[in-house]
C-alpha positions in Angstrom: -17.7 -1.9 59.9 -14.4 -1.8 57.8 -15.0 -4.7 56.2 -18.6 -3.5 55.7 -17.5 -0.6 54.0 -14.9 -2.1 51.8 -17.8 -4.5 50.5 -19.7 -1.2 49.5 -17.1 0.2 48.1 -16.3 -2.8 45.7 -20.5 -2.6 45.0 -19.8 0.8 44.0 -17.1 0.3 41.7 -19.3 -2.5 39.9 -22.6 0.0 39.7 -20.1 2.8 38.2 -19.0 0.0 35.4 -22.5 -0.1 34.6 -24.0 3.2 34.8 -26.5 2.4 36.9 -25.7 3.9 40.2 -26.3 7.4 41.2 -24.6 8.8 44.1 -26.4 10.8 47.1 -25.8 12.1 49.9 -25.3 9.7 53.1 -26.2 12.4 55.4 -29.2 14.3 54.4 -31.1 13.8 57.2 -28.4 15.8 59.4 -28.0 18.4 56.7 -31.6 18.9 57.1 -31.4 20.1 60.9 -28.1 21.5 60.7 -30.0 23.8 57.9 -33.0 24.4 60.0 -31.8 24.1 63.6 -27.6 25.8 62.9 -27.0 23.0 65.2 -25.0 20.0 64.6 -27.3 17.1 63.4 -25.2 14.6 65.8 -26.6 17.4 68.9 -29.9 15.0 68.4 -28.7 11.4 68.6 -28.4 11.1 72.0 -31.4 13.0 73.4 -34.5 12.6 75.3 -35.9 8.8 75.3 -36.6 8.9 71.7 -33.6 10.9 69.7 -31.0 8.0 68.7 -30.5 4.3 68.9 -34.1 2.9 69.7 -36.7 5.1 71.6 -39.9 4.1 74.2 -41.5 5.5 76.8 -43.0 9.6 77.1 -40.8 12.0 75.5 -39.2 14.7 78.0 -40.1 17.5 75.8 -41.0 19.1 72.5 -37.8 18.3 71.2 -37.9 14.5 72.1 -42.1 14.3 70.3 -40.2 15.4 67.7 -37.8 12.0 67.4 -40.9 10.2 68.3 -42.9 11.7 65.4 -39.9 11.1 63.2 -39.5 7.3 64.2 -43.4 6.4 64.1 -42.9 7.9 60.7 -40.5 5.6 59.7 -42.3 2.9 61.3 -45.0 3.5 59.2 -43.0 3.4 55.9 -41.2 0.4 56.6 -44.6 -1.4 56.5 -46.0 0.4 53.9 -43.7 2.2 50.6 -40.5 0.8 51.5 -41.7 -2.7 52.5 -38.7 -3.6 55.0 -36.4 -1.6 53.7 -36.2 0.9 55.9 -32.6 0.4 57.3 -31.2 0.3 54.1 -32.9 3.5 53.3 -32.0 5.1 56.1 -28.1 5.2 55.9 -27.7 5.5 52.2 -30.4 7.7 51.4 -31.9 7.5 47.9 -33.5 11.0 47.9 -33.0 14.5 46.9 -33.4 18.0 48.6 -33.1 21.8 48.1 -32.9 24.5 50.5 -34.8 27.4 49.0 -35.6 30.5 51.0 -35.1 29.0 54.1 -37.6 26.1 53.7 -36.8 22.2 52.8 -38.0 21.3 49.4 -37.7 17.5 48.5 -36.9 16.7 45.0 -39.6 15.2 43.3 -39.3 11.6 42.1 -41.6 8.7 40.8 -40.4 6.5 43.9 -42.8 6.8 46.6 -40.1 5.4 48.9 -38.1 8.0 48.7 -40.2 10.5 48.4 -41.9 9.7 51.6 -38.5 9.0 53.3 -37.7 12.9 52.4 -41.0 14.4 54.3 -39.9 11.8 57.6 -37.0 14.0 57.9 -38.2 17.6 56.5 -40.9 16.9 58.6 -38.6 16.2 61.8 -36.0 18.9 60.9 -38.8 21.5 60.8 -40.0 20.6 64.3 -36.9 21.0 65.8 -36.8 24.2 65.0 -39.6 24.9 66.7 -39.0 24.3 70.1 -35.8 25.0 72.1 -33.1 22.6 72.6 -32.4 21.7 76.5 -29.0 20.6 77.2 -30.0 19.2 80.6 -32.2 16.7 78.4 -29.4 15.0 76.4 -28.2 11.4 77.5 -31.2 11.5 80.4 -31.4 7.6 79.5 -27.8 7.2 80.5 -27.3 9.0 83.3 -27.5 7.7 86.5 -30.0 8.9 88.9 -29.8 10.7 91.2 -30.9 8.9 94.0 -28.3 6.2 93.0 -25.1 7.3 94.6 -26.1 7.4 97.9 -27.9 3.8 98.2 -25.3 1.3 99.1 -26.3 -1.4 101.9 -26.0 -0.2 105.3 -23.1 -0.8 107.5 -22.3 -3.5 109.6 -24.2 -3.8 113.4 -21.6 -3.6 115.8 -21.6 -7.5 116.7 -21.0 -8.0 112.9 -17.5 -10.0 112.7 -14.3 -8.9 111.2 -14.1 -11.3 108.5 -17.8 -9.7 107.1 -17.8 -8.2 103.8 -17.3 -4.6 103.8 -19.9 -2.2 102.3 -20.2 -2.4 98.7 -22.3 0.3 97.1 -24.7 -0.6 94.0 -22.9 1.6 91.9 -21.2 -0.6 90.5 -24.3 -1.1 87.9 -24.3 2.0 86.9 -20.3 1.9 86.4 -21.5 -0.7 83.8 -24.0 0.8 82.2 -21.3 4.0 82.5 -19.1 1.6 80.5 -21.6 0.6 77.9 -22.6 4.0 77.5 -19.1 4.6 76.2 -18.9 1.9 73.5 -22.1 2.7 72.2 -20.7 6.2 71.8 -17.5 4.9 70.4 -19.4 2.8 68.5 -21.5 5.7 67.4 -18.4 8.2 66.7 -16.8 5.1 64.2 -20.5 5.3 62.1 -20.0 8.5 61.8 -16.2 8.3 60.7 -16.9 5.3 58.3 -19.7 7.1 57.3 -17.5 10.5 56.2 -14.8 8.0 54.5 -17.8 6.6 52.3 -19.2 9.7 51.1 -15.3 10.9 50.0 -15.2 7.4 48.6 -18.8 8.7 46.5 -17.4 11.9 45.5 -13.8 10.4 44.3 -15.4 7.3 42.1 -17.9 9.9 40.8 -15.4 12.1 39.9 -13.4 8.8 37.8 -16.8 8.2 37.0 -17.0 11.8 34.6 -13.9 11.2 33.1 -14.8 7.9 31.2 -18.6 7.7 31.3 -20.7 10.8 29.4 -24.2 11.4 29.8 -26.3 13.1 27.1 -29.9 14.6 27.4 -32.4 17.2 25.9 -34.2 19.7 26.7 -36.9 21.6 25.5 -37.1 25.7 26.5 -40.3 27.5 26.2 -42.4 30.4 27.7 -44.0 33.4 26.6 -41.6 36.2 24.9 -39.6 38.2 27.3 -40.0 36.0 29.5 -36.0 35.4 29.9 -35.8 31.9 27.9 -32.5 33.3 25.7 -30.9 34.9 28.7 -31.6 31.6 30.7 -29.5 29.9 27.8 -26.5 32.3 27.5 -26.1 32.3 31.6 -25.9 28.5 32.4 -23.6 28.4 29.0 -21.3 31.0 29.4 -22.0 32.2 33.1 -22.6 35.9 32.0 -26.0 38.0 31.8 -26.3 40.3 28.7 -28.9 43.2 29.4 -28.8 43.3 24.9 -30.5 39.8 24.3 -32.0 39.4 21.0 -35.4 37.7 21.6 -35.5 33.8 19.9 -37.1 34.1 16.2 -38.8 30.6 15.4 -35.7 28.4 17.5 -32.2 28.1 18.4 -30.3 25.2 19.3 -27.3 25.3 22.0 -24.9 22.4 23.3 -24.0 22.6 26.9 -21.6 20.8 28.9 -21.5 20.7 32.4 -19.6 17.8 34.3 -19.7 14.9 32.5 -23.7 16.0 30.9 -24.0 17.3 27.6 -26.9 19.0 27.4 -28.7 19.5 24.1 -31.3 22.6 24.8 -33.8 23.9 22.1 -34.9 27.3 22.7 -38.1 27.8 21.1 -39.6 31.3 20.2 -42.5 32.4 23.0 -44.1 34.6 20.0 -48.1 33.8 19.2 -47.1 32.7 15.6 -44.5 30.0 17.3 -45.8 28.4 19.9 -47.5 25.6 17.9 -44.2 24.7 17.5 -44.0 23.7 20.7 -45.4 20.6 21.1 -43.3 19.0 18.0 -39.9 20.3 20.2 -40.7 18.6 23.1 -41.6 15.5 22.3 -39.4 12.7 23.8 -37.3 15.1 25.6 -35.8 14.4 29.0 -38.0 17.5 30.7 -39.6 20.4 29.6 -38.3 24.1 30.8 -41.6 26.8 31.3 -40.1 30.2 31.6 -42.4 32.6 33.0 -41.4 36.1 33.8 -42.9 36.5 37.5 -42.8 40.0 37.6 -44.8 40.8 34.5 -48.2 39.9 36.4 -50.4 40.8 33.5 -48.9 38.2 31.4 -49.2 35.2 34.2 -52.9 34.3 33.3 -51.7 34.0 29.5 -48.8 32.2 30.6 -50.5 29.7 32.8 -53.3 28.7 30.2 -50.2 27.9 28.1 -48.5 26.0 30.2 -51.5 23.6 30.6 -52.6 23.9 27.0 -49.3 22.2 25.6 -49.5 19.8 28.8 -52.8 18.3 27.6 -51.4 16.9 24.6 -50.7 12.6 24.5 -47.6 12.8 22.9 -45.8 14.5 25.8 -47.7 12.4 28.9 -45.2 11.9 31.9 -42.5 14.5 30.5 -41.2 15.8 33.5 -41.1 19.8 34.0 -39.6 22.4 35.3 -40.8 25.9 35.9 -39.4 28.5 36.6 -40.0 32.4 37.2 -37.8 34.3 36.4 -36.5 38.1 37.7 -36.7 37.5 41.1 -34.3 40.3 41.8 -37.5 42.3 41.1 -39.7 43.8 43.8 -43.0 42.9 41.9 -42.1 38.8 41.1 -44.0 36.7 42.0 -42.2 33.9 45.0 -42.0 30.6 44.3 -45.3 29.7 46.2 -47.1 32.4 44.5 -45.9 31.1 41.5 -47.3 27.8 42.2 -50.7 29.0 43.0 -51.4 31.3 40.3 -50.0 28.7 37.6 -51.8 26.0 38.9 -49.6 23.8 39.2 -50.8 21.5 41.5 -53.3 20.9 39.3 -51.0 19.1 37.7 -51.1 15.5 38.6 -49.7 13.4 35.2 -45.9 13.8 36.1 -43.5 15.0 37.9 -43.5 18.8 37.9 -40.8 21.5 39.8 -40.8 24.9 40.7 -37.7 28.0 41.2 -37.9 31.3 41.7 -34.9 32.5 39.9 -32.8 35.8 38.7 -31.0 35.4 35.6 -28.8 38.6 36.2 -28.5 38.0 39.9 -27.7 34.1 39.0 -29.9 33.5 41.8 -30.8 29.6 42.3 -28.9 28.7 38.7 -26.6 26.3 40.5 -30.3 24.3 41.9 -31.9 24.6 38.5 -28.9 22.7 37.0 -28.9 20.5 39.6 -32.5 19.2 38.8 -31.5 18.9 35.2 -28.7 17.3 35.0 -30.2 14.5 37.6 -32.9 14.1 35.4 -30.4 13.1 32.5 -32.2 9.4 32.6 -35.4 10.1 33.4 -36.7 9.6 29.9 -34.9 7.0 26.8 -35.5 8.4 23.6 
């Protein structure tokens, strides 16, 4: 495994010389439960027949369908969107996720693999935490039964001779298996270690990575006026909310930098007289911003046939897009499901397409909104 791990990291170096590799997180999958279950993800390896290294037989609870579900779903992948590349999928997981109000959302990306690979475990992680963990159902596979201890072969007839063999209980099979059991957990404990020491390795070449590679992209801001769009701007740029915003005339244009992303951001006016601007801006940008302000219901139906009016046009096919509604901290918005159902925005089947429910002067869900922009710095070569 050390060797292992020292050929990954030299892969890694080599990928950050070329700009082509994107770190992620090697343990999303336990993140997941830990965020669902507030257990530790490792709780789950080594339960029931099917939580852990292989998996057969009937599962000895909810708990343990739940690994069975998970590994049939994986099964399933591997011979269909990730055509045998399940393992390597598995353990250095190319996928995305946000936890928002308490419910997994997967990031959404062109590669079905992925994709998939991030409803396998949101999928899992949400039915563990449905159904109570047993403690008495952990390691059943391992233990040894019961019934074992006390069958050893009877003892010698009186007329046996003294040189016979004395009684020798069968336990000592289940001393092996008790000594297998503990290299596979040792085993088990040094993956997890190795795995730890790669994702620092990650987070330190990333971190050389931002001081000699730079990233540029552009964005495209637009909504209907009031909607927050200015605001927006002047809280991911300076961090501060301004109650005195002066709403856009025609357009602005502001350069953020944030980690080794410069991000070039047109604000465009949400005023009737402007918004056949909007097309021109956001052509052969990276993604397109949609402000909507989620607690001025009157203005949603106006906002929506918007939305979809400037996403009907050729030139901007396949632009990704991010929505979001905005002033949250308000009793009347709209949540982020609500949001998608009265926007109709699964209606929207041409590209990729996001949703937040976010506060501007709370700063609510800022740090995931940057998140998805700045990873979608490459989506789109001008």
């Amino acid at each position: 495994m050390k060797a292992y791990l020292i050929v990954l990291f030299c892969i890694k170096v080599l990928c950050v010389s070329s700009g082509k590799f994107s770190a992620r997180n090697l343990l999303n999958f336990q993140s997941m439960i830990s965020h669902t279950t507030n257990r530790s993800g490792w709780d789950y390896h080594n339960y029931g027949r099917w939580c852990g290294l292989g998996g057969s037989g009937t599962p000895v609870d909810d708990v343990d369908k739940c690994c069975e579900i998970h590994d049939n779903c994986y099964d399933e992948l591997n011979g269909n969107e990730c055509k045998g590349m399940m393992q390597l999928r598995a353990y250095f997981v190319l996928y995305e996720w946000n936890w928002v109000d308490n419910t997994i959302i997967c990031t959404q990306t062109t590669d079905n693999c992925s994709k998939e690979l991030c409803a396998c475990d949101k999928k899992a992680a949400e039915c563990f935490a449905r159904y109570e963990y047993n403690e008495k159902h952990r390691n059943p596979l391992w233990e040894t039964p019961s019934w074992w201890s006390d069958w050893s072969i009877p003892s010698k007839p009186s007329w046996w001779p003294d040189w016979s063999l004395p009684s020798v209980p069968i336990n000592p099979i289940a001393s092996w298996i008790g000594e297998k059991t503990q290299n596979i957990t040792s085993w088990m404990v040094s993956i997890t270690s190795d795995l730890a020491m790669l994702a620092l390795i990650n987070r330190i070449l990333d971190w050389f990575k931002s001081l000699f590679w730079k990233e540029e992209m552009e964005l495209t801001l637009v909504g209907l006026q009031y909607s927050g769009k200015t605001t927006f701007v002047n809280v991911i740029a300076s961090g501060q909310f301004s109650e005195d915003m002066i709403p856009t005339v025609g357009f602005n244009m502001r350069k953020i930098t944030k980690g080794n992303v410069t991000i070039k951001l047109w604000d465009i006016g949400g005023q009737p007289r402007f918004r056949s601007m909007w097309e021109r801006y956001c052509r052969g940008v990276n993604a397109i911003v949609y402000m909507v302000d989620a607690a001025d219901l009157e203005k949603i139906e106006a906002s929506r046939n918007e939305l979809h009016s400037l996403l009907e046009k050729p030139q901007l096919t396949g632009i990704p897009v991010l929505v979001l509604g905005n002033k949250r901290d308000l009793a009347a918005a709209l949540d982020e499901r609500q949001l998608i159902e009265n926007m109709k925005l699964k209606d929207i089947q041409d590209r990729e397409i996001c949703c937040y429910s976010i506060s501007c002067k709370e700063k609510e869900n800022i740090d995931i909104t940057l998140q998805w922009l700045i990873s979608h710095s490459k989506t789109r070569s001008r």
